[in-house]
Each structure stands twice: as structure tokens, then as C-alpha cells.
The first five atom37 places (N, CA, C, CB, O) and aatype in JSON, in Angstrom:
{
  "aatype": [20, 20, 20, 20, 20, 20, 20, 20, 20, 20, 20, 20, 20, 20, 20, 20, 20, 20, 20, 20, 20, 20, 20, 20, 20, 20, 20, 20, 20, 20, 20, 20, 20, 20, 20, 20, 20, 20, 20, 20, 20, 20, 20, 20, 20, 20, 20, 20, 20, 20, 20, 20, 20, 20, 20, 20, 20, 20, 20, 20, 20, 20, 20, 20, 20, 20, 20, 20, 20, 20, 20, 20, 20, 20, 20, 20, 20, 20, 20, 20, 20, 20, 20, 20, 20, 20, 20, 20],
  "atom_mask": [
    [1, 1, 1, 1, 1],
    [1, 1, 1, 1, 1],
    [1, 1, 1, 1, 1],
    [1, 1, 1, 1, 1],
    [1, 1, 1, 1, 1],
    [1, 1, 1, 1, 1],
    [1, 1, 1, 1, 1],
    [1, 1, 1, 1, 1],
    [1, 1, 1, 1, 1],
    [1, 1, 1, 1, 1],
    [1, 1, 1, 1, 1],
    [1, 1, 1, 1, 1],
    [1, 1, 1, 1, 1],
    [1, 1, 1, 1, 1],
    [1, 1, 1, 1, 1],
    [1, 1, 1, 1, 1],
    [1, 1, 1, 1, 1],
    [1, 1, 1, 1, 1],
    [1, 1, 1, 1, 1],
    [1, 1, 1, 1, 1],
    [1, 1, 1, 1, 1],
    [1, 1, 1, 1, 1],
    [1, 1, 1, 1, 1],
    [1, 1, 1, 1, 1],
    [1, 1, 1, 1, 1],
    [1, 1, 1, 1, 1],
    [1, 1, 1, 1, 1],
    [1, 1, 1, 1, 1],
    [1, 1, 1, 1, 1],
    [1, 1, 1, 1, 1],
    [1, 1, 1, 1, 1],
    [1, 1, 1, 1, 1],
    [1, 1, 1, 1, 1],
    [1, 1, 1, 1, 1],
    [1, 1, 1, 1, 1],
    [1, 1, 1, 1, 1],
    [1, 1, 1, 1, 1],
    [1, 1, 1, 1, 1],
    [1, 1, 1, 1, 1],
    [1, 1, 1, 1, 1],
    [1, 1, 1, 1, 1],
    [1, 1, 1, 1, 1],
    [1, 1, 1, 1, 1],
    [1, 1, 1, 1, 1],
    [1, 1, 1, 1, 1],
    [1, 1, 1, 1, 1],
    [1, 1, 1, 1, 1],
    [1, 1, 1, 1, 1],
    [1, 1, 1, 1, 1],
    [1, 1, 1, 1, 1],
    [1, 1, 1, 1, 1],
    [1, 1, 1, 1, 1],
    [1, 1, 1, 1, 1],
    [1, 1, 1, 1, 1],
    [1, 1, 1, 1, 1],
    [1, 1, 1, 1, 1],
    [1, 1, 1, 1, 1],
    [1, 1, 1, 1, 1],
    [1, 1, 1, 1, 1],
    [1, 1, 1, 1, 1],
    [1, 1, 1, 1, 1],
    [1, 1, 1, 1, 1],
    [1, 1, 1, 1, 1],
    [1, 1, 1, 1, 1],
    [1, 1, 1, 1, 1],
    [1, 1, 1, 1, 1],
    [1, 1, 1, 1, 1],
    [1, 1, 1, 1, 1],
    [1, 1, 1, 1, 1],
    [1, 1, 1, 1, 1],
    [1, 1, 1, 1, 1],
    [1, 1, 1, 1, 1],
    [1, 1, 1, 1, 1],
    [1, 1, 1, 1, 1],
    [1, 1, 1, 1, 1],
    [1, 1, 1, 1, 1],
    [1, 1, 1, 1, 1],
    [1, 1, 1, 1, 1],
    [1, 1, 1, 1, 1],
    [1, 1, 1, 1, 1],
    [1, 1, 1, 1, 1],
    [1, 1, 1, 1, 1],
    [1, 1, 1, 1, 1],
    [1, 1, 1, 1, 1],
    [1, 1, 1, 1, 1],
    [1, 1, 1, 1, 1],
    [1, 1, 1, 1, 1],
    [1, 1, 1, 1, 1]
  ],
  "atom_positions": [
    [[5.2, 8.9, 27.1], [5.57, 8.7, 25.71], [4.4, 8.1, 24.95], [6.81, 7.81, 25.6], [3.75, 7.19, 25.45]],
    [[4.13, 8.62, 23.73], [3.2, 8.22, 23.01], [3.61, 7.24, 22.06], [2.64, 9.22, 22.48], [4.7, 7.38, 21.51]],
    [[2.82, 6.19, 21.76], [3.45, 5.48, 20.47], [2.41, 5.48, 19.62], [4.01, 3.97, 20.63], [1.27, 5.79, 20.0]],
    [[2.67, 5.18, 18.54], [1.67, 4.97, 17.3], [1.2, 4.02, 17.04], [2.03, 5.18, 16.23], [1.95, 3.04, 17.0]],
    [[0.06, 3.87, 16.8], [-0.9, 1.98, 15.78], [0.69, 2.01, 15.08], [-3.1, 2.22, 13.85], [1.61, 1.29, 15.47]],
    [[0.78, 2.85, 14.15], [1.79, 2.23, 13.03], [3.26, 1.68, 13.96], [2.28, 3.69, 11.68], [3.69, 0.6, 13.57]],
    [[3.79, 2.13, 14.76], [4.64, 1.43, 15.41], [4.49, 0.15, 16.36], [5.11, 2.25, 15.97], [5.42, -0.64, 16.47]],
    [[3.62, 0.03, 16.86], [2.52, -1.34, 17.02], [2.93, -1.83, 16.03], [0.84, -1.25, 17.02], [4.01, -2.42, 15.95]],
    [[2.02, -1.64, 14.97], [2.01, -2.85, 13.41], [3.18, -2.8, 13.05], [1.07, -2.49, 11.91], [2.92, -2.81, 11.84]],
    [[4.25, -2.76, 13.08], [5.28, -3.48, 12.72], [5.82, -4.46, 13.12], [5.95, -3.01, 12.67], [6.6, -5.05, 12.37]],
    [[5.6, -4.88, 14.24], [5.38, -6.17, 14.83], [4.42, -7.19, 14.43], [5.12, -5.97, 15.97], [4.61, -8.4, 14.55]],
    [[3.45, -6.68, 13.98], [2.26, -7.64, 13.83], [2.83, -8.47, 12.57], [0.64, -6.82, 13.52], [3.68, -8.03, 11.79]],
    [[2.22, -9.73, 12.51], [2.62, -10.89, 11.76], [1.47, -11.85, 11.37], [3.62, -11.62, 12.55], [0.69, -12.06, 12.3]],
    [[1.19, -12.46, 10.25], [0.42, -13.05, 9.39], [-0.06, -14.16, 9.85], [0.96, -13.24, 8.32], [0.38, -15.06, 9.14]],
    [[-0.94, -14.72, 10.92], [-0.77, -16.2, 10.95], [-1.19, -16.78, 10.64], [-0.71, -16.76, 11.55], [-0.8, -17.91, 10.97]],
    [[-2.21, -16.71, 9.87], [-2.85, -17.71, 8.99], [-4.18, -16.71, 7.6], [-3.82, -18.97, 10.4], [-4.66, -15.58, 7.56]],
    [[-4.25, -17.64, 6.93], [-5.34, -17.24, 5.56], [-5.88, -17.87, 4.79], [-4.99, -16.61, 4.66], [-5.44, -18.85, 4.17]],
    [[-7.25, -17.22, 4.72], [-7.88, -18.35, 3.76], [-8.66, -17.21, 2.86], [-9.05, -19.7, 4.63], [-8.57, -16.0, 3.08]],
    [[-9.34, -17.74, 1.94], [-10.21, -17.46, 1.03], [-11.54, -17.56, 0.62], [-9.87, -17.75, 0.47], [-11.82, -18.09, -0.45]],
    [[-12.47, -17.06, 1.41], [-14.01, -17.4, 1.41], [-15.01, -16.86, 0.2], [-14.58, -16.79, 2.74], [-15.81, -15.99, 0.54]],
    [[-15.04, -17.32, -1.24], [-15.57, -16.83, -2.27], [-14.71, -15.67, -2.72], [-16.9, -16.52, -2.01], [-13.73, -16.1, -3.32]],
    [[-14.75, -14.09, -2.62], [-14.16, -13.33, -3.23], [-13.37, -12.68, -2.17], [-14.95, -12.6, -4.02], [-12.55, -11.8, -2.45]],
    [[-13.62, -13.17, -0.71], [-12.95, -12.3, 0.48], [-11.66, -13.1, 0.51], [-13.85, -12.25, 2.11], [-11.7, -14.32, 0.33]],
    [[-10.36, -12.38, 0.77], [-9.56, -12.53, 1.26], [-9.51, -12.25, 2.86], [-8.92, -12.04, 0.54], [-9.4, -11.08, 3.25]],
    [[-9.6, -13.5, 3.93], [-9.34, -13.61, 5.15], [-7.73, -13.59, 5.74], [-10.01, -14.75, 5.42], [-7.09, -14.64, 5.7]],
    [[-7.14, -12.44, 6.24], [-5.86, -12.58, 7.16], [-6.1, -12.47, 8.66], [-4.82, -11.48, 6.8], [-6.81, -11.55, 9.06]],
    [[-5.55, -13.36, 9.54], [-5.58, -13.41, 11.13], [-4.04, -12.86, 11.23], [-5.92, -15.15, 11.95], [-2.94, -13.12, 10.73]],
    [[-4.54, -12.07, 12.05], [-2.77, -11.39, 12.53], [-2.43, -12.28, 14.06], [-2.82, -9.05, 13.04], [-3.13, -12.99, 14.78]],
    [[-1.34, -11.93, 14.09], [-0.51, -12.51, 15.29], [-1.32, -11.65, 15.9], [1.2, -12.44, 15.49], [-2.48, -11.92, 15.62]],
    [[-1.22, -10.49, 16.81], [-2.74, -9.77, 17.56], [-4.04, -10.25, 17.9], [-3.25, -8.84, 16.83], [-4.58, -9.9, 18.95]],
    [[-4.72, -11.22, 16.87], [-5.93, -11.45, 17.43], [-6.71, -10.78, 16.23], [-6.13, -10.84, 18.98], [-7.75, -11.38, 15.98]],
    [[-6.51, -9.85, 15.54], [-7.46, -8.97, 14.85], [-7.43, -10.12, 13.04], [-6.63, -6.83, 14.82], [-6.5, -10.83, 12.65]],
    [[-8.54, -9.92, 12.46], [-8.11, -10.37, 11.46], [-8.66, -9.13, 10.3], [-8.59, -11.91, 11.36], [-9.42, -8.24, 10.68]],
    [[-8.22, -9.21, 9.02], [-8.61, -8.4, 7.99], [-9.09, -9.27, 6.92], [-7.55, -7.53, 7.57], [-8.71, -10.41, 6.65]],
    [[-10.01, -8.54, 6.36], [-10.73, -8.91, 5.06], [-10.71, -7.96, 4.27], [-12.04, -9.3, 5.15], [-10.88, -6.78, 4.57]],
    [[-10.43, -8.58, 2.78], [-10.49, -7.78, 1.51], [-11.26, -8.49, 0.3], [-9.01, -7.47, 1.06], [-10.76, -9.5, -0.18]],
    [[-12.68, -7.91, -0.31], [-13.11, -8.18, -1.12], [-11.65, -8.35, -2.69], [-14.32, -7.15, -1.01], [-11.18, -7.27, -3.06]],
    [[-11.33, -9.15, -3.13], [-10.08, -9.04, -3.72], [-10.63, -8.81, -5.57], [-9.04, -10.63, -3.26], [-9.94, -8.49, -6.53]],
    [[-12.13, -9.14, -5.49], [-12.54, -8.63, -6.84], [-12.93, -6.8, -7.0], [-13.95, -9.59, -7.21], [-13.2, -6.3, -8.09]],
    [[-12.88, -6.06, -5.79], [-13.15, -4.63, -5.97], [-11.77, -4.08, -5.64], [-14.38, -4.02, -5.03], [-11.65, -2.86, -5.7]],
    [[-10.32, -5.09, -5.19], [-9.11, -4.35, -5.26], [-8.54, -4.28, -6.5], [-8.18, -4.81, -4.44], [-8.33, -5.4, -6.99]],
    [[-8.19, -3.27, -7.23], [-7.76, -3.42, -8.61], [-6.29, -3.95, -8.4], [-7.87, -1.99, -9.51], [-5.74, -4.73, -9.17]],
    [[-5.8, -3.5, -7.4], [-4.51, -4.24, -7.04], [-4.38, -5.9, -7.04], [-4.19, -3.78, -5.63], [-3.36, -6.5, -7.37]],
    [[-5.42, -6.43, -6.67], [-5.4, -7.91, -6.42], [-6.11, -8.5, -7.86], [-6.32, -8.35, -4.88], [-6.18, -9.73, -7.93]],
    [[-6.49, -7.96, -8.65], [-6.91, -8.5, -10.18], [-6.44, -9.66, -10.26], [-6.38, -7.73, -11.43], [-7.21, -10.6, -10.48]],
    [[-4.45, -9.97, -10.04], [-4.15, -11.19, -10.03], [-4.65, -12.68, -9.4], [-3.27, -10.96, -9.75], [-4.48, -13.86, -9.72]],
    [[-5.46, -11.87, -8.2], [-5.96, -12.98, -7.22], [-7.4, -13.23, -7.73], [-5.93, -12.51, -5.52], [-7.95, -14.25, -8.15]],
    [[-7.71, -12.3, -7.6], [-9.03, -12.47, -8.56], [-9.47, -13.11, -9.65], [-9.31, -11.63, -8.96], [-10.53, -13.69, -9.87]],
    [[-8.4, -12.91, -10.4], [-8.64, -13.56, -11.99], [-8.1, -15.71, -11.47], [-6.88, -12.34, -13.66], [-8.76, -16.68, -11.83]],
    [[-7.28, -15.75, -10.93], [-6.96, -16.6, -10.53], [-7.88, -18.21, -10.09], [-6.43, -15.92, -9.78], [-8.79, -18.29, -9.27]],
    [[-7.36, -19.22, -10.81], [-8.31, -20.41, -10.35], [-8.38, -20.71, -9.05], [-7.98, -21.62, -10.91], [-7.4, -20.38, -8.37]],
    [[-9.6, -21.43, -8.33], [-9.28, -22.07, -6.84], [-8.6, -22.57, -6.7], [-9.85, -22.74, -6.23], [-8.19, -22.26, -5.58]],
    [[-7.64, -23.77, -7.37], [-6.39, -24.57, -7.0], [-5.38, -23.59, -6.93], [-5.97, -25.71, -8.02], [-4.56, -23.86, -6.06]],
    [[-5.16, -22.54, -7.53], [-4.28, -21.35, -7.74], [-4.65, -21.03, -6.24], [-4.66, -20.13, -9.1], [-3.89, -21.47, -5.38]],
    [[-5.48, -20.48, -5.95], [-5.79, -19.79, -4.67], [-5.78, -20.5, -3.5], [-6.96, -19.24, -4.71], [-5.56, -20.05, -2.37]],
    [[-5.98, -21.35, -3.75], [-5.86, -22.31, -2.27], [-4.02, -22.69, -1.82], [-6.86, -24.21, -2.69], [-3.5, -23.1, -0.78]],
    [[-3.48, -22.3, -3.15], [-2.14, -22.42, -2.71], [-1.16, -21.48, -2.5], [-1.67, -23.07, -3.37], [-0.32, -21.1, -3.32]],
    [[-1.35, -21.04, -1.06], [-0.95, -20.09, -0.34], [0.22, -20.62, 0.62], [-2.11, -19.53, 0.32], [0.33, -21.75, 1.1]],
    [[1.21, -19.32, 0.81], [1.78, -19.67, 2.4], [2.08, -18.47, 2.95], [3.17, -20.61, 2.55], [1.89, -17.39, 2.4]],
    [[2.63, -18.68, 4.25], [2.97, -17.24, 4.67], [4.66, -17.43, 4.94], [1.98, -16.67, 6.22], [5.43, -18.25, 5.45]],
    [[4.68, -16.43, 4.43], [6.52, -16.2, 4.14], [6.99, -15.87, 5.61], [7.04, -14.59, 2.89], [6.36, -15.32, 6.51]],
    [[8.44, -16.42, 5.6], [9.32, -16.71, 7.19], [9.16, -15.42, 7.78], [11.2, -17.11, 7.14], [9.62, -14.45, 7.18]],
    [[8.54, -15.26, 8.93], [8.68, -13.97, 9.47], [7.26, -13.31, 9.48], [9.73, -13.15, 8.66], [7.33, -12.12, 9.8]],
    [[6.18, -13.68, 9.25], [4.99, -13.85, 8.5], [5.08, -12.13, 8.22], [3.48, -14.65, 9.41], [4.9, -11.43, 9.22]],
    [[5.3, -11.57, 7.2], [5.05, -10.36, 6.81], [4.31, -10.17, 5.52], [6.17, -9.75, 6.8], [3.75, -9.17, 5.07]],
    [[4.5, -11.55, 4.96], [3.55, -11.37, 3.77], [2.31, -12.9, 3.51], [4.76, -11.17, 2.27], [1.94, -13.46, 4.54]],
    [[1.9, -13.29, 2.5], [1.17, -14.17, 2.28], [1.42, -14.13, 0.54], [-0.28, -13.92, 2.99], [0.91, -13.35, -0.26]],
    [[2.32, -15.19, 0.29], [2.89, -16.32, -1.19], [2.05, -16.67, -1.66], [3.67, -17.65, -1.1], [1.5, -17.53, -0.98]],
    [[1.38, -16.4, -2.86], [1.0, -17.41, -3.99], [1.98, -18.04, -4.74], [0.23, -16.84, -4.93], [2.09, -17.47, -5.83]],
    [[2.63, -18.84, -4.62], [4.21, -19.67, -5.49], [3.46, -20.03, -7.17], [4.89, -21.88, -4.38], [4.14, -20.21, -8.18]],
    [[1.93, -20.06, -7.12], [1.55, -20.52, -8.9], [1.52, -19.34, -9.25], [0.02, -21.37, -9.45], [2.01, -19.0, -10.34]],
    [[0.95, -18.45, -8.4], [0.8, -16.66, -9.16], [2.16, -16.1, -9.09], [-0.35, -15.36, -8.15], [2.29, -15.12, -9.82]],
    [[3.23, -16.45, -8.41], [4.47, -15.59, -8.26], [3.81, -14.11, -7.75], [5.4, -15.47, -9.85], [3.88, -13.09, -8.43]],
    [[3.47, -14.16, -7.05], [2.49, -12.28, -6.47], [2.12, -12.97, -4.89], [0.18, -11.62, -7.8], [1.81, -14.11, -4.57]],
    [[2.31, -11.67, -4.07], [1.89, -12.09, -2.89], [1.18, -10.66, -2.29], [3.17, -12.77, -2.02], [0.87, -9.75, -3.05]],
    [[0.96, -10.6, -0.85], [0.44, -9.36, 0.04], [1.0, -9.2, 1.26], [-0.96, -9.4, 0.33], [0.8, -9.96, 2.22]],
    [[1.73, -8.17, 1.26], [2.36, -8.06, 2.45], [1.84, -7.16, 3.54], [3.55, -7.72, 2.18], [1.34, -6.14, 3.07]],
    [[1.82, -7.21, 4.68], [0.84, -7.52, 5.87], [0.65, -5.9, 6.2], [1.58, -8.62, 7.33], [-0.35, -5.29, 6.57]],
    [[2.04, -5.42, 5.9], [1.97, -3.96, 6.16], [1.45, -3.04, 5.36], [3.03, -3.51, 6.36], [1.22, -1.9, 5.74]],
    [[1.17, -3.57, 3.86], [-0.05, -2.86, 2.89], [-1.25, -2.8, 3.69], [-0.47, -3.74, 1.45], [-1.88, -1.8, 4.04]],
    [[-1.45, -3.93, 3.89], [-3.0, -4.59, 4.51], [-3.16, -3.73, 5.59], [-3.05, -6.36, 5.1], [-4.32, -3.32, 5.67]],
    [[-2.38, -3.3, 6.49], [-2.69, -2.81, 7.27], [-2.56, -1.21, 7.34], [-2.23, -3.46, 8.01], [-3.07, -0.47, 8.18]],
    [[-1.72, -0.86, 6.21], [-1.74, 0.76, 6.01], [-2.91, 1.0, 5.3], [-0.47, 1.43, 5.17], [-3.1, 2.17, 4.98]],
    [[-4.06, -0.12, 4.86], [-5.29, 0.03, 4.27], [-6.47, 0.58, 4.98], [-5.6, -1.09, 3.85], [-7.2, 1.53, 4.69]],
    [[-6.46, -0.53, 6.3], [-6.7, -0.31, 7.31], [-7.09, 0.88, 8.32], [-6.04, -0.75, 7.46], [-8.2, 1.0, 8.85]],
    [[-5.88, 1.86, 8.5], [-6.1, 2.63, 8.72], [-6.29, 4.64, 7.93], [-5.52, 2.11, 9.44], [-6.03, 5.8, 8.23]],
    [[-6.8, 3.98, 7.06], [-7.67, 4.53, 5.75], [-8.97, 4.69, 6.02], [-7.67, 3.62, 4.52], [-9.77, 5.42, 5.45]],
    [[-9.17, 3.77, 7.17], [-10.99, 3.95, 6.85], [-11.4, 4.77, 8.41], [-12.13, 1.88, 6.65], [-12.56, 5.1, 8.65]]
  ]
}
């Protein structure tokens, strides 16, 4: 039986993130982590435009499937990030 990355990644889960200048850093439950320049995602404009106290206040939502900004009300959920992923 064959399975898929994408059936894999539905399991995978958020465990931690930070923000290094314009990169968005996610560590997955896996071991792997992802980065997104968040000033060349037009999707993330919100994060982008956003102050450092804004940005530094992050969490990862129960179940880690996404990553909360509570000042931006906007977040990223893990399974975008990773259907990005396998894009390239």
C-alpha cells in the first residue's frame, strides 16, 4: 500500500515559531521546519505590515494546526504551509 506526503501531513503539527526579520520560522512536530519570506507572500501583507510587538505575539492554536496572531485577529494554518511546500 502506498501512502501519500499529503496523508503523512495531516498529522503533522506546529510546535513552535518565531520570526527572524522578514522570515517566518515554523518547526513541525516531524523535525522539519518551514520558512516563509512573509514580505514576498501577498497573502501575509497582514504580517508584514504588522509591528514587532504585534508579531512577537503569537501562539499556536490547541491541536497545533495553525499559528494565532490574537492583535492581528489572522493566523496560518500548518496545512497551507505545507500544501506550499510541496509546490516547489
Amino acid at each position: 500500500m502506498v501512502t501519500s506526503t499529503h496523508d503523512v501531513d495531516t498529522f503533522v503539527q506546529a510546535k513552535s515559531a518565531r520570526l527572524d526579520g522578514d522570515v517566518l520560522f515554523v518547526t513541525l512536530t516531524d523535525g522539519r521546519e518551514i520558512s516563509l519570506p512573509i514580505t514576498q507572500m501577498s497573502w501575509l501583507k497582514w504580517l508584514a505590515r504588522a509591528t514587532p510587538k504585534q508579531r512577537a505575539n503569537w501562539k499556536i492554536e490547541p491541536g497545533g494546526f495553525a499559528i494565532y496572531w490574537e492583535d492581528l485577529d489572522d493566523g496560518v494554518e500548518i496545512q497551507h504551509l505545507l500544501s506550499l511546500q510541496s509546490l516547489d
